[in-house]
C-alpha positions in Angstrom: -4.1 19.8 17.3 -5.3 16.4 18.7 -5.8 13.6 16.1 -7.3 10.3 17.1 -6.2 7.6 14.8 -7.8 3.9 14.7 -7.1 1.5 12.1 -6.9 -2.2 12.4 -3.3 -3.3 13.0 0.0 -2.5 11.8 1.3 -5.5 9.9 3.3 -5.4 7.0 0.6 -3.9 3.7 0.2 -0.9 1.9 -2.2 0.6 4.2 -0.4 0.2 7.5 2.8 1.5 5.6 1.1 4.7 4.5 -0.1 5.2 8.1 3.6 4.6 9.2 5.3 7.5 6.6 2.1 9.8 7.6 3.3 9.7 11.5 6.7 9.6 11.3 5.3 12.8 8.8 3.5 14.4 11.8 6.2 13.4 14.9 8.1 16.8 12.9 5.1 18.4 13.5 4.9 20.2 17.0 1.6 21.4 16.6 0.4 17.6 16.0 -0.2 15.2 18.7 -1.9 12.0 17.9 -3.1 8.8 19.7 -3.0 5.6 17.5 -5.4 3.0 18.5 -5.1 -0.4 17.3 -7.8 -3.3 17.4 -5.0 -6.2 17.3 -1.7 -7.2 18.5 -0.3 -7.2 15.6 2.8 -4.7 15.1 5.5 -5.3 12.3 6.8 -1.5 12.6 8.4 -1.5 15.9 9.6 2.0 14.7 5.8 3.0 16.0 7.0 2.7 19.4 9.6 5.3 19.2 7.2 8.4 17.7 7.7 11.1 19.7 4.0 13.1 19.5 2.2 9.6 18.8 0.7 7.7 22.1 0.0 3.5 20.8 -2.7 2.1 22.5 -3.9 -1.6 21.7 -7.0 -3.2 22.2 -8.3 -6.6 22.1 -10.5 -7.6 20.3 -12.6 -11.3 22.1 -15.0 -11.8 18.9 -13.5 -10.0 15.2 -17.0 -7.6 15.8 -16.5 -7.4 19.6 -19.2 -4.5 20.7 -17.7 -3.8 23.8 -14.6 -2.2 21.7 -17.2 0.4 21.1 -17.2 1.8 24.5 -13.3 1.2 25.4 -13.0 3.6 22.4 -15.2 5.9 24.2 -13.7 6.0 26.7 -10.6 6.9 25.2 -11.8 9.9 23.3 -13.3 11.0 26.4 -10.1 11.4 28.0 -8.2 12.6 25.1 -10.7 15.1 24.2 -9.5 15.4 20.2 -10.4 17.3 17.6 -10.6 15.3 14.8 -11.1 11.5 14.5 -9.6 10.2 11.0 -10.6 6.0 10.9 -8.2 3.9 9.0 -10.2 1.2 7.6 -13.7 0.1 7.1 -14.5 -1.5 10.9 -12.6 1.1 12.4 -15.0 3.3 11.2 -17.8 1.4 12.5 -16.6 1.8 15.4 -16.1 5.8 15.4 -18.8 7.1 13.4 -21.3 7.3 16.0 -19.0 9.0 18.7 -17.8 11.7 16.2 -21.4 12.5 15.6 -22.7 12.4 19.1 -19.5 14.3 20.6 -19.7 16.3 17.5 -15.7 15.5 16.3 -14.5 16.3 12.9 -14.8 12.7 11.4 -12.4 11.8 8.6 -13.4 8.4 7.4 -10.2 6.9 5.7 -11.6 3.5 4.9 -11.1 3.2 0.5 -7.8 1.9 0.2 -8.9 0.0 -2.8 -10.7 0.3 -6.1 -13.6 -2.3 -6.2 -16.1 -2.0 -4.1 -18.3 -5.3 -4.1 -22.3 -4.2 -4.0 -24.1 -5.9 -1.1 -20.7 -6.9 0.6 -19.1 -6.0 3.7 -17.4 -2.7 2.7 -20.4 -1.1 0.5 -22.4 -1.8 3.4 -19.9 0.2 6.1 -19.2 2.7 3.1 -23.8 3.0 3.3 -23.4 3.1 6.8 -20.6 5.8 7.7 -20.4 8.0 4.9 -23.2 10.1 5.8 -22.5 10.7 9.3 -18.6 11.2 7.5 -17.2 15.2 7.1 -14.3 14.1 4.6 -14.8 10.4 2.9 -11.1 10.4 2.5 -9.3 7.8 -0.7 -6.1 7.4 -1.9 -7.1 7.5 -5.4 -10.0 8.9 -8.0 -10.5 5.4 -8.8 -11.4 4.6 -5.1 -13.7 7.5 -4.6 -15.5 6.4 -7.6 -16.3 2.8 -6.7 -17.4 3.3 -3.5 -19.4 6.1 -4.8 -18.1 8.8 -2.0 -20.6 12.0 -1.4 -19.1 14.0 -4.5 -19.1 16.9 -1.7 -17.4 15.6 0.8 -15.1 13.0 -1.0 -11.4 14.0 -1.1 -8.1 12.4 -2.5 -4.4 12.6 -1.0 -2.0 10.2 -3.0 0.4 8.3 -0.9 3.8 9.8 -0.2 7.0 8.4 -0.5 9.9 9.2 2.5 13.0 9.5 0.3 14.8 9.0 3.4 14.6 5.3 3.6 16.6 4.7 0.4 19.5 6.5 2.7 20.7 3.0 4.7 20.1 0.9 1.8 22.0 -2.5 2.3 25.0 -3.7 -0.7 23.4 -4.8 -3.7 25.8 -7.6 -3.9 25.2 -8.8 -0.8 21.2 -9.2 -1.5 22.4 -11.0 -4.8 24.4 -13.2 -2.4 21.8 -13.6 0.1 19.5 -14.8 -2.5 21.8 -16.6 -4.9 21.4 -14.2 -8.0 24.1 -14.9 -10.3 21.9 -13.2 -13.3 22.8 -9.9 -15.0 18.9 -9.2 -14.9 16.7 -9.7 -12.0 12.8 -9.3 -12.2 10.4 -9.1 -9.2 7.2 -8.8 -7.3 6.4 -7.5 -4.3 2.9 -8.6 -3.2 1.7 -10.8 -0.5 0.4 -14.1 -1.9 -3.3 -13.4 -1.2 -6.3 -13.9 -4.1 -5.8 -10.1 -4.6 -2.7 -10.8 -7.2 -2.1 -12.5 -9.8 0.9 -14.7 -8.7 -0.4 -17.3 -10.7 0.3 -15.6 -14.2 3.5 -13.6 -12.6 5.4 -17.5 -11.9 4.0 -19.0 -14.9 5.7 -16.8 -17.0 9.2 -16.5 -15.0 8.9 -20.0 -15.2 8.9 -20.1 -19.3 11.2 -17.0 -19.6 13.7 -19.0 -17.4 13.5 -21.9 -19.9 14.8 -19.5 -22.7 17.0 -17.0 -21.2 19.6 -18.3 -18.8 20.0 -15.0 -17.9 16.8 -13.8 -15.7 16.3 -14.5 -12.2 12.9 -13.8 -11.1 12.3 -12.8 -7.1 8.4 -13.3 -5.2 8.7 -11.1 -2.6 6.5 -11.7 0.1 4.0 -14.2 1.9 0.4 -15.5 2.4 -1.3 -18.5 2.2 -0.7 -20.0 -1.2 3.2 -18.9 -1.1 3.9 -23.1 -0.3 2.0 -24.3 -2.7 3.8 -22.4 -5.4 7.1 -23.0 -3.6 6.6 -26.6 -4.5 4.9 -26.2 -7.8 8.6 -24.3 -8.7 11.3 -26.3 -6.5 12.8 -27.4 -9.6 13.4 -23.9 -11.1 16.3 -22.2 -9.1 15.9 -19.0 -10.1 12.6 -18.5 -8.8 13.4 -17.3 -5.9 10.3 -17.0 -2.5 12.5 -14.4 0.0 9.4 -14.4 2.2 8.3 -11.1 3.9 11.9 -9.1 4.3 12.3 -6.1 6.4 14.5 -4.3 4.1 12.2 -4.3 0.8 14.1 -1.3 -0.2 17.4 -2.8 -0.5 15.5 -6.1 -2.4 13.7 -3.7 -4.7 17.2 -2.1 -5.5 18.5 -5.2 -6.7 15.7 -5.2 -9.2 15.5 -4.5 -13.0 12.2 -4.6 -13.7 9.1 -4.2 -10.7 6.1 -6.2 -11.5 2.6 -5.7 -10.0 -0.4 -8.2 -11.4 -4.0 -8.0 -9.8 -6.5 -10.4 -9.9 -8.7 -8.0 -11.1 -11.6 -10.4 -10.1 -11.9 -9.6 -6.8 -9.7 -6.4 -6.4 -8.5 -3.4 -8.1 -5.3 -0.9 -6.2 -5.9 2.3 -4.9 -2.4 3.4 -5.1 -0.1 1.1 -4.7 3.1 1.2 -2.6 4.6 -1.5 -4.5 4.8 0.6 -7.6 5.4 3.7 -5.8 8.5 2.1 -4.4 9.6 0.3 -7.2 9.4 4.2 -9.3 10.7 5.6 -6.3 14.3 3.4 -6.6 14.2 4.2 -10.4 13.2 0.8 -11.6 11.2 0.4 -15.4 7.9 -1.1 -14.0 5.0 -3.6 -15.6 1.1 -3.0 -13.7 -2.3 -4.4 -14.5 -4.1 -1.5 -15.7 -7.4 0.0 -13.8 -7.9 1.6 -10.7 -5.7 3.8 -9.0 -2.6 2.5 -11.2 -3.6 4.5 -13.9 -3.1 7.5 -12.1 0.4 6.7 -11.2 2.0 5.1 -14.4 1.6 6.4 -17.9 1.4 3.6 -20.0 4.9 3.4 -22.6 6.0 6.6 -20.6 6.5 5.5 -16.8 5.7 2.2 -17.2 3.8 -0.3 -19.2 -0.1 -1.2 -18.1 -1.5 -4.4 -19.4 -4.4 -6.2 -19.7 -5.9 -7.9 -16.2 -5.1 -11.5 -15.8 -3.6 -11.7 -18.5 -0.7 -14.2 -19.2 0.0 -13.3 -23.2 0.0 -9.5 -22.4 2.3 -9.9 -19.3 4.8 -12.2 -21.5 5.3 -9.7 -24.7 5.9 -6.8 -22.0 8.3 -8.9 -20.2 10.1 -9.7 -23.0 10.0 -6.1 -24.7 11.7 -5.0 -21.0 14.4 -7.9 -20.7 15.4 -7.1 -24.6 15.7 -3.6 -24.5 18.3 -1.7 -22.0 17.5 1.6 -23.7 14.0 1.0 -22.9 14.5 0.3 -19.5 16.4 3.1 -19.1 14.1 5.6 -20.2 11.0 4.3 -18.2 13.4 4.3 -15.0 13.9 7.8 -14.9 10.5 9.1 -15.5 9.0 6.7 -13.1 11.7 8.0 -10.8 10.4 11.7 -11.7 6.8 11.2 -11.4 7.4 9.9 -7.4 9.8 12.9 -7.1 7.5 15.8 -8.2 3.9 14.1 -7.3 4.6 11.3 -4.4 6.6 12.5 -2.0 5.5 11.9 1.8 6.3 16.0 1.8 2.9 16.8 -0.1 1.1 13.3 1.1 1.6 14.9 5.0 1.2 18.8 3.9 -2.2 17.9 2.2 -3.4 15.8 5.3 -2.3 18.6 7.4 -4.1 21.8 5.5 -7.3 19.3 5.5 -7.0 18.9 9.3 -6.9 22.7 9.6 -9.4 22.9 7.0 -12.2 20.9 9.3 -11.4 23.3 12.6 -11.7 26.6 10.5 
C-alpha cells in the first residue's frame, strides 16, 4: 500500500506529534510504504529521518500560498503513483484535492484538528472547498466533525493514540526537580505553547496567588510562543513559577508533575483531542481541562479528571485547591485517567483504525 502524506511542517504541536506516533505506527507495517511531504523546513522530530518505510521530502514554499507548490506536488504523485492521499491540514489539502480527483486517488482529508470552526474564515472556507471532492473527512474528535459540519456520510473519527513506549527512557525525576529548582512536595503544570489559543493568563494568575498561600506548590509553564516574555517578566519575582521553554523530553517533565493543567481560550479555540491531556493521563497524573470540545470525550468530569468552566479564573482556583488539599483525590483520578488512555488511546488502535480505513477505501 502507497500512502502520500502532506501536512505543513513538523514542529513541536499536537498535530505534528500525532503524525509522528502514526508513522513510527506504520514503519512496523511491511505492507505500508509512505512518502511525507512537507511545505516548510521546519523539523523538530529528527526521529522522522530515521523511518524505515517513510521517504521525507520538503518543499519550499516562496509566498505562504505559493501556486507553483501545486504542480511540484504533482509531480511527485506522478512518480509515486499512490493509492491514497490523506492531507494533514487545511492548505495541504488545498493543495491535494484537485489531483486526488483528477487522478482519481482515494482522498482522506485530515484537516479538523480542532473544535471551532470560525464561519467565513480561512478554514470553513477550505473545509467548503475540499470536503466535497473529500472520500473520508477525517477528525480527531465528535466535537470536530461537528463544527466543521463534515458530510455526515463520509465524516469519520480516530482518537489519537498514545505510544506507551516512550515512557520507557524516562529521565530521574530528581534530576528534573534539580534541573528546574523544585524543592516543593507538589508540583503543578502546563503544557501549552503560549499562543492566544490558552489561557495562560488565568493558569499564572492563579499559581501566582496559590504561591502566596501555600509554600509548598511549585507551578511549571511548559512551553513557548510569543507572549512567554512578557509573562516571564510579569512573574520574575515569583520563584516558583517556573518558564522551562519547549523541552525535548516532556515525558520526563510531565512525570515530575502532580496535577496536568490544560486551559483554552475558548474565544478563539476549542481542542480536538488534546495530547497534552492524553499525556498527562497517560503518566497517571490527576488532571484539570476547560470543558467543550473534544475534551469532553477524553475526561469524565469528578471521574478522570475535573472540567471547568472556559476562562474562568474562580472555577480554575476552587479545583486547584480541591486537587492540592486532597491526596486521596488525586490518587483516584490518577489511575482512571491512566485507565482510560490504556483501554481507549493507545497508538495500537489509533494506527489499526487508520489502517482498516486505508483498506477500507481500496476494497
Amino acid at each position: 500500500m502507497r500512502v502520500f502524506i502532506i501536512t505543513d511542517n513538523l514542529m513541536k504541536g499536537g498535530k505534528e506529534r500525532r503524525l509522528m506516533e502514526l508513522l513510527r505506527y506504520f514503519d512496523k507495517e511491511n505492507n505500508i510504504k509512505t512518502k511525507l511531504v512537507i511545505l516548510r523546513d521546519r523539523i523538530d522530530y529528527p526521529e522522522v529521518y530515521g523511518l524505515q518505510h517513510t521517504e521525507l521530502v520538503i518543499l519550499k514554499r516562496k509566498i505562504k500560498k505559493d501556486p507553483f507548490v501545486f504542480f511540484q506536488i504533482l509531480k511527485i504523485i506522478k512518480e509515486f503513483k499512490p493509492q491514497i492521499i490523506h492531507s494533514w491540514g487545511s492548505m495541504p489539502s488545498i493543495y491535494s484535492f484537485l489531483i486526488a480527483h483528477f487522478k482519481k486517488i482515494a482522498f482522506v482529508n485530515a484537516m479538523i484538528t480542532n473544535s471551532k470552526c470560525k464561519k467565513y474564515g480561512s478554514e470553513w472556507l477550505r473545509a467548503k472547498i475540499t470536503f466535497p471532492f473529500s472520500n473520508i473527512v477525517l477528525s480527531n474528535s465528535y466535537a470536530g466533525l461537528r463544527a466543521y459540519k463534515a458530510p455526515l456520510d463520509r465524516g469519520k473519527v480516530i482518537h489519537n493514540g498514545f505510544n506507551f513506549s516512550r515512557l520507557e527512557n524516562l529521565k530521574d525525576a530528581n534530576e528534573i526537580r534539580s534541573k528546574y529548582s523544585i524543592k516543593t512536595s507538589i508540583v503543578i503544570g502546563m503544557v501549552a505553547a503560549f499562543h492566544p489559543r490558552k489561557d495562560y493568563s488565568n493558569f499564572l494568575e492563579v499559581a501566582n496567588e496559590i504561591c502566596k498561600i501555600n509554600e509548598d506548590v511549585t507551578f511549571l509553564a511548559i512551553g513557548d510562543g510569543e507572549s512567554k516574555k512578557d509573562f516571564e517578566q510579569k512573574y520574575k519575582e515569583n520563584d516558583r513559577i517556573v518558564f522551562t521553554g519547549n523541552v525535548n523530553n516532556v515525558e520526563s517533565v510531565i512525570n515530575v508533575l502532580d496535577i496536568g493543567v490544560l486551559l483554552t481560550n475558548s474565544n478563539n479555540h476549542l481542542e480536538g483531542i488534546s495530547n497534552s491531556l492524553i499525556e498527562y493521563m497517560a503518566l497517571g497524573k490527576s488532571v484539570i481541562a476547560t470543558k467543550g470540545g473534544g475534551t469532553d470525550e477524553l475526561i469524565i468530569n469528578n471521574e478522570n479528571g475535573l472540567l471547568i468552566e472556559p476562562m474562568s479564573k474562580i472555577a480554575f482556583s476552587s479545583a486547584l485547591k480541591k486537587l492540592i488539599g486532597s491526596h486521596e483525590l488525586r490518587v483516584s483520578i490518577s489511575k482512571k485517567a491512566h485507565l482510560q488512555i490504556k483501554e481507549n488511546f493507545s497508538i495500537e488502535s489509533m494506527g489499526n483504525k487508520t489502517i482498516e480505513l486505508y483498506q477500507e477505501l481500496l476494497h
